[in-house]
C-alpha positions as CSV (number, residue, x, y, z in Angstrom):
1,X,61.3,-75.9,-166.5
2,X,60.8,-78.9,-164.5
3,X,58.6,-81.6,-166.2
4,X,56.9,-82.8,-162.6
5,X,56.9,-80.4,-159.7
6,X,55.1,-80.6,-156.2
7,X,55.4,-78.1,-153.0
8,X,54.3,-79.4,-150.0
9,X,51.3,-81.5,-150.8
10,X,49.3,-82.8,-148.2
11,X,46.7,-85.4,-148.1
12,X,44.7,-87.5,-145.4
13,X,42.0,-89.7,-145.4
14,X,40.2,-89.7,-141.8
15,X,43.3,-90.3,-139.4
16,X,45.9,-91.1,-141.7
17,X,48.4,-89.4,-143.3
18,X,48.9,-90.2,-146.9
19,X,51.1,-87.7,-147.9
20,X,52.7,-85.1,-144.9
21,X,54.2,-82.0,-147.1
22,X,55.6,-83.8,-149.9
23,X,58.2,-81.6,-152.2
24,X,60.2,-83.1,-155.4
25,X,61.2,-81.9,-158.7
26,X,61.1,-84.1,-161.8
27,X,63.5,-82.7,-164.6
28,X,62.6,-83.2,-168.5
29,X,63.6,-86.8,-169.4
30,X,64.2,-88.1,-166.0
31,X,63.7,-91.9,-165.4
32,X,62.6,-91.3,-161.9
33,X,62.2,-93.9,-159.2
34,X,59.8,-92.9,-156.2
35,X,61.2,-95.8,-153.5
36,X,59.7,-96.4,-150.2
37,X,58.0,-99.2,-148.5
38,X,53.6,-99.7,-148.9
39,X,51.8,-97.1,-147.5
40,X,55.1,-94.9,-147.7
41,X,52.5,-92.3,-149.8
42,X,54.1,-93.3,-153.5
43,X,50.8,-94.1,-154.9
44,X,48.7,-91.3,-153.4
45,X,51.3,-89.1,-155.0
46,X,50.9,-90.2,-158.1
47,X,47.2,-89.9,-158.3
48,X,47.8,-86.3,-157.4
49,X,50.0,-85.8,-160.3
50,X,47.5,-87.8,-163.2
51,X,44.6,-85.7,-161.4
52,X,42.8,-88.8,-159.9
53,X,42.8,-87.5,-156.3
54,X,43.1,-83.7,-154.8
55,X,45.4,-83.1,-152.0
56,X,44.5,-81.2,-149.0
57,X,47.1,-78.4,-149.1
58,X,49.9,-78.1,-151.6
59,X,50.5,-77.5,-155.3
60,X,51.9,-79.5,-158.0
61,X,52.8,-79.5,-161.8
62,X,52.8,-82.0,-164.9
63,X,54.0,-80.3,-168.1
64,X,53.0,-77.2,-167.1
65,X,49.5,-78.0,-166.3
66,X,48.2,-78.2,-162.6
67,X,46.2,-81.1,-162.1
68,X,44.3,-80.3,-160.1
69,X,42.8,-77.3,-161.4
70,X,42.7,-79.0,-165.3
71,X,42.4,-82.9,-164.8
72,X,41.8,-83.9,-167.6
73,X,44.0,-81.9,-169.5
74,X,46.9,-83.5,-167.6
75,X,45.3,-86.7,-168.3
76,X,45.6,-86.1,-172.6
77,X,49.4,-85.6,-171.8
78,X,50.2,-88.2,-169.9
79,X,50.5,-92.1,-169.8
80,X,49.2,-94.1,-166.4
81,X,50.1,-97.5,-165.2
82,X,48.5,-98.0,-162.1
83,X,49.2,-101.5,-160.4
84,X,47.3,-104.6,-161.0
85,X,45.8,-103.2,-163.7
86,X,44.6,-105.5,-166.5
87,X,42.9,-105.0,-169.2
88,X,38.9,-105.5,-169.7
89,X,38.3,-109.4,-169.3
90,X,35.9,-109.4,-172.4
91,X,38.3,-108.2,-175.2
92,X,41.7,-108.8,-176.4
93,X,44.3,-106.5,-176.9
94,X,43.6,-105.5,-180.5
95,X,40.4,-104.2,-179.2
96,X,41.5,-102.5,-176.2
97,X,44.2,-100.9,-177.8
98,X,41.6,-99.4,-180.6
99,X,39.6,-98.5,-177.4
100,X,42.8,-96.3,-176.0
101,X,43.8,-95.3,-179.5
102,X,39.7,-93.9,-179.9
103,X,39.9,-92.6,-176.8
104,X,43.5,-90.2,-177.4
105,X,42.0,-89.2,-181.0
106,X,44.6,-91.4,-183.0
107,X,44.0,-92.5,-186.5
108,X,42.9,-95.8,-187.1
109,X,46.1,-97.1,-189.2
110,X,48.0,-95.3,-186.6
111,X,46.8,-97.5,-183.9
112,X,47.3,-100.7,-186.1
113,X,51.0,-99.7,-186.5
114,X,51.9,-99.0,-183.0
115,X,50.0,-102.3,-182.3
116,X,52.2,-104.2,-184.4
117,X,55.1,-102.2,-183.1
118,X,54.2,-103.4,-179.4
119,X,53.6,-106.5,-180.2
120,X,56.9,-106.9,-181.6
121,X,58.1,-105.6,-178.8
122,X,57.3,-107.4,-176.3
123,X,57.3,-110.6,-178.0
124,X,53.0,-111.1,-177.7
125,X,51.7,-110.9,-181.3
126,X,50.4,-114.2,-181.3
127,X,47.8,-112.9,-178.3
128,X,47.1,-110.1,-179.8
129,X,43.5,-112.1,-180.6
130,X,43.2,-113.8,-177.2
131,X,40.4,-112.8,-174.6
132,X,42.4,-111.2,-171.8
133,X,40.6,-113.6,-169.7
134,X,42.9,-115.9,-171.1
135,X,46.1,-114.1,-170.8
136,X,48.7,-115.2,-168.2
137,X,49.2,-112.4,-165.7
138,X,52.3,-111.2,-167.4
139,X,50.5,-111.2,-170.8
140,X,48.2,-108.4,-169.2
141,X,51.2,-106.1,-168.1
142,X,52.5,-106.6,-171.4
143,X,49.1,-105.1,-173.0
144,X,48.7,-102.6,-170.1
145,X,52.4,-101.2,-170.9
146,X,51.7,-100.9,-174.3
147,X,48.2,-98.9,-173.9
148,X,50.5,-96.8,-171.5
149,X,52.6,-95.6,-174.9
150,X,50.2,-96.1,-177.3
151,X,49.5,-92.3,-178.1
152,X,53.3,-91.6,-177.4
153,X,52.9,-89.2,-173.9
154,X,55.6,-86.3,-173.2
155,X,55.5,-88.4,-169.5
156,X,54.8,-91.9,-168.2
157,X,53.5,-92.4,-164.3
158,X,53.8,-96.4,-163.8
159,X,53.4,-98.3,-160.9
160,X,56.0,-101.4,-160.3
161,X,55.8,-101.6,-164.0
162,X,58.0,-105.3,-163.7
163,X,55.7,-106.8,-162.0
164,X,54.3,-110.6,-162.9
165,X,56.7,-110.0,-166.1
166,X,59.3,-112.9,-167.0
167,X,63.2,-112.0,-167.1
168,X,62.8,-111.3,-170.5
169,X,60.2,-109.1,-170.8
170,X,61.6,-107.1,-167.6
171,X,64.8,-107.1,-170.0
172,X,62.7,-105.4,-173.0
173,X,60.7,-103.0,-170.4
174,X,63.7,-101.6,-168.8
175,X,65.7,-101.2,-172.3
176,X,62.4,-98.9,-173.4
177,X,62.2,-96.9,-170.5
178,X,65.8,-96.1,-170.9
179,X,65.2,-95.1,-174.4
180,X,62.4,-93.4,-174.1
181,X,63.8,-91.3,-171.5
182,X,67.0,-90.8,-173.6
183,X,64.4,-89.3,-176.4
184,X,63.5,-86.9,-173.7
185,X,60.3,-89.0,-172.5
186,X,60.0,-88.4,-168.8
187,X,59.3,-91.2,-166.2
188,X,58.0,-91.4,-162.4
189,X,57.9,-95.1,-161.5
190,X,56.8,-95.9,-158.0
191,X,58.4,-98.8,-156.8
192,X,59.5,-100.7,-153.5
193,X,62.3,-103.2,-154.9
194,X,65.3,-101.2,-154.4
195,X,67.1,-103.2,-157.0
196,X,64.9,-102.1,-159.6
197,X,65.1,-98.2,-158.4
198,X,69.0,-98.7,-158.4
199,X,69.5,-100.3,-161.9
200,X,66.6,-98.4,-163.8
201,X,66.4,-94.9,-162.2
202,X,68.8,-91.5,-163.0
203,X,67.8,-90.3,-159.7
204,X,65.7,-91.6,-156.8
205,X,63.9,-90.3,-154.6
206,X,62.7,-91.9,-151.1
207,X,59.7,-91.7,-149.6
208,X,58.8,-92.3,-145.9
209,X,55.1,-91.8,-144.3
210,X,54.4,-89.4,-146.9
211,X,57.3,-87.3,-146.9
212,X,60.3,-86.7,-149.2
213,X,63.3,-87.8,-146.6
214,X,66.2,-88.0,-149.5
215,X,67.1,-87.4,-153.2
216,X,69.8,-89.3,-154.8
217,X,71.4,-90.5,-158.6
218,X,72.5,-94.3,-157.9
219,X,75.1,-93.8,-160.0
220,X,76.7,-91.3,-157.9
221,X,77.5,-93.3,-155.2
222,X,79.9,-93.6,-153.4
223,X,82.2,-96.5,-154.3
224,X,81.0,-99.4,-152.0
225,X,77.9,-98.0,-151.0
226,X,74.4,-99.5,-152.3
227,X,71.0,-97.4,-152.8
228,X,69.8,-100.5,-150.2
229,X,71.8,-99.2,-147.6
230,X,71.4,-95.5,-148.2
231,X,67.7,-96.0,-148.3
232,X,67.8,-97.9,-144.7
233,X,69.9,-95.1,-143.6
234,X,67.7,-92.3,-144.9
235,X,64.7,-93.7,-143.8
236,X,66.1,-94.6,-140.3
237,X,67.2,-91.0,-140.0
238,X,63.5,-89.5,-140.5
239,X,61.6,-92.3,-138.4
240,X,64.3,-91.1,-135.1
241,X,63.3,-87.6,-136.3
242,X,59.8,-88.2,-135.9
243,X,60.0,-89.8,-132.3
């Protein structure tokens, strides 16, 4: 069974079209890269999918559970990343992460270890203490990554989880996901830097004013040819279909 399904999910606000009949398939530890410029839909689909928004016509599936129907329930499964999210100016990450770890029912000494764990991680235990306020930008990610794991989801959904993040905590980001995903851990990461999508992802799929207008793996390429110029190609192809 598929860990992430949609069939034709629709979704406007007013006179735009957020998402125009949108159809993928996510299989069980999958590191997979929704890639398409802004406004391409990526985001709107994946507040379907954590139960944030409700599409106007379609269906879709996280684990099993419909979101739309059961919300929350998706919610206690899942990990979300939105982007530019940081975490609350007036505490550190110790206390945020006891928050999260409150919040998903975990054990006090439970949270402390995976704390530490993250923090190691990462390379930020010396912040652990420090008033987000005072974090760099990339410090935040790091904290808002690690409340993403902290109660260890069967899924992730993360937007451009690189972002603001130095070489070397990309580095230590990217070498999780991979693992994670290797344990069976499933992915959707919604990006527009094809480089990412192409070095990170098992299979990709691009996105074009809402629509679904290819599938690929990046590693099945054809000698020669880049996921840059497949994804001009492909979304080329759809906009000349439109017109």
């Amino acid at each position: 069974m598929a860990a992430i399904r949609a069939e034709g999910l629709r979704k406007e606000y007013g006179a735009v079209t957020a998402l125009d009949g949108l159809g993928l398939r996510v299989e069980r530890g999958a590191l997979y890269g929704l890639l398409g410029p802004n406004g391409a839909g990526k985001t709107t689909a994946m507040e379907v999918f954590t139960g944030q928004t409700v599409p106007d016509a379609g269906t879709a599936s996280v684990l099993g559970v419909d979101p739309v129907a059961e919300p929350v329930g998706v919610r206690e499964l899942v990990g979300v990343l939105p982007e530019k999210e940081s975490p609350p100016t007036f505490s550190t990450p110790r206390e945020y992460f006891q928050f999260v770890g409150a919040v998903r029912g975990l054990a006090d000494d439970v949270v402390d270890e995976r704390t530490a764990a993250w923090a190691d991680r990462l390379e930020f235990r010396g912040k652990l203490d420090t008033l987000s306020t005072d974090l760099s930008r990339g410090q935040q990610q790091k904290a808002m990554i690690a409340a993403t794991f902290l109660h260890e989801p069967e899924a992730v959904f993360i937007d451009e989880p690189l972002a603001n993040l130095d070489p070397i905590a990309q580095e230590q980001v990217k070498r999780f996901l991979r693992g994670y995903s290797d344990d069976g851990g499933t992915v959707v990461l919604s990006t527009h830097n094809v480089e990412v999508a192409a070095e990170l992802c098992s299979q990709v799929g691009i996105v074009r004013a809402g629509e679904l207008v290819g599938e690929l793996r990046p590693a099945e390429l054809p000698p020669g040819r880049s996921l840059l110029e497949e994804f001009i190609d492909r979304t080329e192809r759809a906009a000349v279909a439109d017109d």
